[in-house]
Backbone as CSV, one residue per row, in Angstrom:
resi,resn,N_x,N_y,N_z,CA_x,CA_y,CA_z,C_x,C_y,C_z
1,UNK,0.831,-1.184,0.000,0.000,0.000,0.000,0.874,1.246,0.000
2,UNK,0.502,2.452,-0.877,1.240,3.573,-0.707,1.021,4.739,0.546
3,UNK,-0.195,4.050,1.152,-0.406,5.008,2.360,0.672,4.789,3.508
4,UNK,0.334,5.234,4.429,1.329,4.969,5.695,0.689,4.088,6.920
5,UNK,-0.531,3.786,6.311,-1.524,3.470,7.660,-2.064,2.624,6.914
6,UNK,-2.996,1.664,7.172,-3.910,0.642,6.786,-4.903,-0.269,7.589
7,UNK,-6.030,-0.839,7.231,-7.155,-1.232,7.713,-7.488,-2.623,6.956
8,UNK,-7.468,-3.488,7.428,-8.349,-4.777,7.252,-9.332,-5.371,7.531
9,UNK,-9.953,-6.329,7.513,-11.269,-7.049,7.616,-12.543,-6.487,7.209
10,UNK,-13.581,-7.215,8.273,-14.984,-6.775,7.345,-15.212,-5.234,8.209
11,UNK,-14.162,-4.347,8.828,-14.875,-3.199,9.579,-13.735,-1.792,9.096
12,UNK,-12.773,-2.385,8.041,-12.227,-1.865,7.352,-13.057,-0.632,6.514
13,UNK,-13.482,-0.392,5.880,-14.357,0.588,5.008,-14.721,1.505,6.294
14,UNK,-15.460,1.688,7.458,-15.712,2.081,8.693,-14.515,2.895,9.362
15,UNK,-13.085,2.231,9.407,-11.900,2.320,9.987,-11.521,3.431,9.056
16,UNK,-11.529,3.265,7.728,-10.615,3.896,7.107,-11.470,5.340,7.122
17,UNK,-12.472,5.737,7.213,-13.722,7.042,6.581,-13.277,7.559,8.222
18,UNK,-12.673,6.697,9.161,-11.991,7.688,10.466,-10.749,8.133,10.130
19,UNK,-9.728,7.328,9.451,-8.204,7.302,9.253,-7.982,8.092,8.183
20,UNK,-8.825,8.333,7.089,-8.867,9.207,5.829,-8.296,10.601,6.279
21,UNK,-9.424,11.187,6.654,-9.703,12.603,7.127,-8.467,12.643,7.963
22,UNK,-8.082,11.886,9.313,-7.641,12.397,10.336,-6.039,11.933,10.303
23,UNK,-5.525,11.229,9.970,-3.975,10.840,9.780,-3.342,12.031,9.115
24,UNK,-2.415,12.034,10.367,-1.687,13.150,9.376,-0.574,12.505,9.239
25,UNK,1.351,12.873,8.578,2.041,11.928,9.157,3.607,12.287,9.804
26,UNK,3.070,13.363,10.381,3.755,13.868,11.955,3.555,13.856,13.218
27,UNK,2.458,12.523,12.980,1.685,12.499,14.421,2.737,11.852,15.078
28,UNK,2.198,12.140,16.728,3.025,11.257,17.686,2.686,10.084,17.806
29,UNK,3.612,9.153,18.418,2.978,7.590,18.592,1.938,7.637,19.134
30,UNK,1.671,8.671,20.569,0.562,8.583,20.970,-0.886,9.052,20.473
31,UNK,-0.842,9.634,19.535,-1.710,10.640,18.599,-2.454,9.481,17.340
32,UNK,-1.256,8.840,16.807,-1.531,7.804,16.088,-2.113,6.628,16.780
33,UNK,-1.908,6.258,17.674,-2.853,5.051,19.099,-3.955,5.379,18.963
34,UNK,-4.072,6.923,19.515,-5.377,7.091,19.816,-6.406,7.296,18.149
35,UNK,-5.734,7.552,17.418,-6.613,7.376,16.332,-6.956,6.138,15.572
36,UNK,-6.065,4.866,15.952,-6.266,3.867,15.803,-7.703,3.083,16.676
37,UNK,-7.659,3.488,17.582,-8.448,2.977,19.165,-9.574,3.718,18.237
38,UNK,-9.927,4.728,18.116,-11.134,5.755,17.260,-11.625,5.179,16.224
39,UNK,-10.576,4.727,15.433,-11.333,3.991,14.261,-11.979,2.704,14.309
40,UNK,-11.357,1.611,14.843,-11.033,0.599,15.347,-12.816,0.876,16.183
41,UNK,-12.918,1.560,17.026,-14.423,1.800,17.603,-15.715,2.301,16.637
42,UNK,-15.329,3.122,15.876,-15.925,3.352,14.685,-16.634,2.225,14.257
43,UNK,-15.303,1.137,13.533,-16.067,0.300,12.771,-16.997,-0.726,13.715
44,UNK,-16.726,-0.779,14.936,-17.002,-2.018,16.031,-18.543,-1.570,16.279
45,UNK,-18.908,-0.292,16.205,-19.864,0.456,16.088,-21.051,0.032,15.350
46,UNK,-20.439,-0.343,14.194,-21.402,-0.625,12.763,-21.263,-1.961,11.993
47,UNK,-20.220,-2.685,12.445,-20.300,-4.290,12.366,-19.930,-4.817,13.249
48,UNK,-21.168,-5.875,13.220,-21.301,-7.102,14.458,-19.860,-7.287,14.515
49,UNK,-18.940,-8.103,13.544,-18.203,-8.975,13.191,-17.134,-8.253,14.068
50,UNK,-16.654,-7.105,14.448,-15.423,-6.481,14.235,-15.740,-5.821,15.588
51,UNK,-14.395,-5.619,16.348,-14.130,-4.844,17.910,-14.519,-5.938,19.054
52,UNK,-14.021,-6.983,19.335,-13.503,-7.685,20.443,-12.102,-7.161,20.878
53,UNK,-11.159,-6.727,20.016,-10.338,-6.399,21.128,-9.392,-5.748,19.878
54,UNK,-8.699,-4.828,20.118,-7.350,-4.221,19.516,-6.193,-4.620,19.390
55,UNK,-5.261,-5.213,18.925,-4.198,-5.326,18.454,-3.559,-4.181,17.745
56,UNK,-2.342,-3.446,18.566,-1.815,-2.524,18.362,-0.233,-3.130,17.900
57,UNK,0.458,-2.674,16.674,1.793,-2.627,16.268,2.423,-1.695,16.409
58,UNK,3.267,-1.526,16.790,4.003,0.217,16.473,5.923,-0.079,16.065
59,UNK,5.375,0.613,15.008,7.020,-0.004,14.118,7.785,1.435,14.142
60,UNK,8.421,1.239,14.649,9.644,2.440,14.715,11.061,2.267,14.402
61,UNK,12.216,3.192,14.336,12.993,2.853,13.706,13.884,1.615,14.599
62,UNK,13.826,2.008,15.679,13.962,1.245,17.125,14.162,-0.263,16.977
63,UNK,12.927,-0.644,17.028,11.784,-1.873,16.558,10.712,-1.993,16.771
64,UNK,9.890,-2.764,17.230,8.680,-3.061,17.349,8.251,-2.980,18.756
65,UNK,6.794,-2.786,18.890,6.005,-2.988,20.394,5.065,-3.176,20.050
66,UNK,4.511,-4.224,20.393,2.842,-4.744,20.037,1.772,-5.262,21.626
67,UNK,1.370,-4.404,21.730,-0.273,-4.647,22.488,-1.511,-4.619,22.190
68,UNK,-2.354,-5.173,23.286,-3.788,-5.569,22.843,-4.655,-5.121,23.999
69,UNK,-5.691,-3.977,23.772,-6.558,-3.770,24.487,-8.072,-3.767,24.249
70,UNK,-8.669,-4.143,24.891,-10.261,-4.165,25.290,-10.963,-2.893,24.497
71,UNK,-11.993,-3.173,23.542,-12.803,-2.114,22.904,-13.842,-1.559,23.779
């Protein structure tokens, strides 16, 4: 993908009409979380299927940190 951000499954279309508008890409890690957690609720909102729980990645130049929290 040429974006910087991305959305999968069936709550994807939902996720992204939050991530469109609002990604910018100077956000902070924490800025980008919380807009993940936003979308991520968005779609959980409007399909059954989607928001049992979050799986967060965060890839930096560093390496990686991955958690999972409760919608």
């Amino acid at each position: 993908l040429p974006d910087e951000y991305a959305a999968v499954g069936t709550g994807a279309e939902m996720a992204l009409g939050v991530l469109d508008p609002q990604f910018k890409p100077n956000m902070t890690q924490e800025e980008a979380i919380d807009l993940a957690k936003r979308a991520v609720r968005s779609a959980a909102l409007r399909d059954s299927a989607s928001g049992d729980g979050l799986d967060i990645l965060v890839v930096t130049k560093d390496g990686t940190k991955e958690f999972t929290e409760k919608i």
